[in-house]
C-alpha positions, 0 to 999 in steps of 0.5 A: 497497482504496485506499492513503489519507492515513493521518493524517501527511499528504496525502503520507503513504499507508497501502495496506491489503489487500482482503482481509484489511485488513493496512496497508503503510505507507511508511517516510519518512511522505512517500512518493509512491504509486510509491515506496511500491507498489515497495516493497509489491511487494518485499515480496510485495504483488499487485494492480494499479499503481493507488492504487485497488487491488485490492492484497493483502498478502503472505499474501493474495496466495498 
């Protein structure tokens, strides 16, 4: 799935698994897509780089 505006602003991304539809959110609101997939991957999300996706949660991606 695609990370997306999650309505705090253009900034402020929401990454949603594609296969259950869990949302990661960044802690600071204004986070860069970068920052915000380093820290998804840390805490157990797969997929590719890319804000486009395809990403998994945690419990998804084993």
């Amino acid at each position: 799935m695609t990370a997306i505006p999650d309505g705090r602003g253009v900034a402020a991304l929401l990454l949603i698994c594609d296969d259950c539809g869990r949302g990661y959110g960044g802690d600071s609101g204004r986070e860069e897509w970068v920052v915000l997939w380093h820290k998804a991957v840390a805490d157990g999300w797969t997929g590719r780089d890319r804000p486009v996706g395809p990403h998994r949660c945690h419990s998804c991606a084993v």
